[in-house]
N, C-alpha and C positions, 0 to 999 in steps of 0.2 A: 504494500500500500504506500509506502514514503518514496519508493522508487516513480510512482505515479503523481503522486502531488507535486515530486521536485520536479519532474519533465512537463506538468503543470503552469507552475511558476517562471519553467525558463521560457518556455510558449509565450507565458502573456508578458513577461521581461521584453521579448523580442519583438512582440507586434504592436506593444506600447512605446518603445521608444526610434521603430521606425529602419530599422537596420535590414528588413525585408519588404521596403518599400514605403511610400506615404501610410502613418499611422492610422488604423480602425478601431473603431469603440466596439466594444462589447457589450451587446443585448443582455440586461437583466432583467428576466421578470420572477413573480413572488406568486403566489397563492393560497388562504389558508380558508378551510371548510373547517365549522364547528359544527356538530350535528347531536343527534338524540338517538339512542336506538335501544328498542325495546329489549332486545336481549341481552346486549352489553352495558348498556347508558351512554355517559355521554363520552364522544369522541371527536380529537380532531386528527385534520392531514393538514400538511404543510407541503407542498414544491417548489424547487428555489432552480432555476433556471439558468444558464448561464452560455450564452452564444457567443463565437469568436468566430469572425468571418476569417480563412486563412488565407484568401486568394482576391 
């Protein structure tokens, strides 16, 4: 897993400061669902989104 978050961080190291061309921002988006369920009670989800154009 730390093998994947450092190759991660050199990705957006690299496409933030422009070294593979004019800089792109990266698309965040969020989501979170609260809800009610009869068998469990209450529960939520959370998705956290995260897009890097590399081209």
């Amino acid at each position: 897993m730390k093998p994947v978050i450092a190759a991660l961080f050199v990705v957006l190291g690299l496409s933030a400061c422009g070294v593979d061309g004019e800089p792109s921002k990266p698309e965040i988006s969020a989501r979170t669902t609260v809800g009610v369920n009869s068998g469990s009670g209450g529960y939520t989800d959370t998705e956290l989104n995260i897009h890097i154009p590399l081209n």
